[in-house]
C-alpha angles and dihedrals in degrees: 000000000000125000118237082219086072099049097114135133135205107253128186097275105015147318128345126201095224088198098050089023084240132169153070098270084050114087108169125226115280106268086235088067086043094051092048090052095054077058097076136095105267094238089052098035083054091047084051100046086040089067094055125098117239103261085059095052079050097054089044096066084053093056107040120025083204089080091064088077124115120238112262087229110019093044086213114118107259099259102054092045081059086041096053086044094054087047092052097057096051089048111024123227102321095087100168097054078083128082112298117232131142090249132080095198088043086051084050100047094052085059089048086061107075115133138207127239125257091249100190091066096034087056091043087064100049100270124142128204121214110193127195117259102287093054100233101098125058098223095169119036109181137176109234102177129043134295161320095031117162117203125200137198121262087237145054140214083251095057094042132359112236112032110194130199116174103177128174112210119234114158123030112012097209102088136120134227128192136100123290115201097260092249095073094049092122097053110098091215111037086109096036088047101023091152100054086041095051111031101253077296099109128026105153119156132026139241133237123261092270110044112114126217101009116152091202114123094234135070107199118190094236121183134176107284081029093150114213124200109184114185116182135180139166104299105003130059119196139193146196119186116180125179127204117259085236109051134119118232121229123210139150130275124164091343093301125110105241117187114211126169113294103244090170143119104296090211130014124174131185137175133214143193138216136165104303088221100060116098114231143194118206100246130201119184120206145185136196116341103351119166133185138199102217098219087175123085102260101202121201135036129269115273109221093172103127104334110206112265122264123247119255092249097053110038092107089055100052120097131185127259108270095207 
């Protein structure tokens, strides 16, 4: 599905190759710390590679040539056995439900994406943000007031590369995922009504069955535990939806929502492409009492520093943030 072409990451100063461990933001470690590692015993050397992140297993096999070596039992090199461990704890043992690519570390390195979402806005438009226990990751994200509410990441593919949601939905099944140009940002239906806010220029995403109105190209069957897992990059936007194999399906008849049993596809997936050069935010749209499980890392805490003002209309609607 995805290209190794496209396997890059957003460094300190630039673009890195996750797969060489290329490029001018990656300096790799200094080949004094390499060489102490190979020191090590291999079961500990293996417990210590398995708690780094992918760019730094990349940086590894720069460094050391050793770690090229293939693994005496797993017949994996060392760092993508470390790799395919890390994978397997953030995702338990069904290692390929995640994004298929020929890479461990590039497996790995797609997990560690996940982005945040841009809260002033989001709280502008009525929407509240429930965190774990430490405070530092949003777990809940609902709608409180009426819709339709877009929400926006907090990044964009010019701040870092590859920008990651992956959302179960709880609450209101008519909702949209996709990607809005970060300009309009502030416009509630760039995504809802992508075509009338950009022109015809930019339609990236799709709606559920029973969302009314939407201009995106693709109808999706969502129901509640739908699980959404949304991956864009410069250029290319892609999407797995997977419904649980109990779940009721929602449509309209007479103006009146019927459930009936979900006979549908349990997993689709579709990719699509847009000018490389275009910076883009990832983009949900939401109605009444929506609600989402965040199953990404969401790195980072929630800025509360002057959130935008709500509009007139929805004041009454608008909570604070719980983290």
């Amino acid at each position: 599905m995805m290209d190794t072409a496209d396997s890059a990451c957003a460094g300190g100063e630039g673009d890195c190759d996750v797969e060489a461990g290329r490029g001018p933001g990656c300096s790799a470690p200094g080949r004094g710390e390499a060489f102490a590692l190979l020191k090590l015993p291999l079961e500990v050397l293996m417990a210590v590679m398995g708690r780094l992140e992918a760019i730094s297993l990349a940086r590894l096999e720069l460094a050391a040539r050793a770690f090229h070596g293939r693994h005496p039992v797993a017949g994996l090199r060392l760092t993508e056995l470390a790799a395919r461990d890390a994978l397997r704890k953030r995702v338990g043992a069904d290692l390929y439900g995640c994004w298929s690519y020929p890479s461990w570390k590039e497996r790995l390195y797609l997990e560690e994406s996940g982005v945040g979402f841009q809260y002033d806005l989001g709280m502008a438009e009525g929407f509240t943000f429930n965190c774990d226990r430490s405070g530092s990751a949003v777990k809940v994200v609902k709608l409180m007031g009426l819709g339709p509410k877009m929400l926006v990441s907090d990044l964009s593919t010019s701040e870092k590369r590859v920008l990651r949601w992956k959302l179960r939905v709880l609450g209101n099944t008519a909702v949209e995922f996709g990607a809005v140009p970060s300009h309009l940002q502030k416009r509630r239906k760039a995504l809802h009504k992508c075509l009338t806010e950009t022109g015809n220029a930019f339609c990236i995403g799709f709606c559920s069955q029973v969302t009314v109105g939407s201009q995106l190209p693709f109808r999706v069957p969502v129901v509640k535990g739908t699980t959404v897992d949304v991956l864009v990059r410069p250029g290319k936007a892609q999407f797995i939806v997977k419904n649980p194999a109990d779940a009721s399906n929602t449509h309209w008849e007479n103006n009146h929502r019927v459930h009936t049993e979900y006979r549908g596809p349990g997993e689709i997936s579709f990719t699509q492409y847009f000018e490389d050069d275009l910076d883009v935010k990832l983009a949900l749209t939401a109605w009444a009492k929506a609600m989402f499980h965040v199953l990404h890392v969401c790195r980072g805490t929630v800025s509360l520093s002057q959130p935008a003002e709500p509009q007139a209309s929805d004041a009454q609607d608008t909570e604070m943030v719980t983290c």
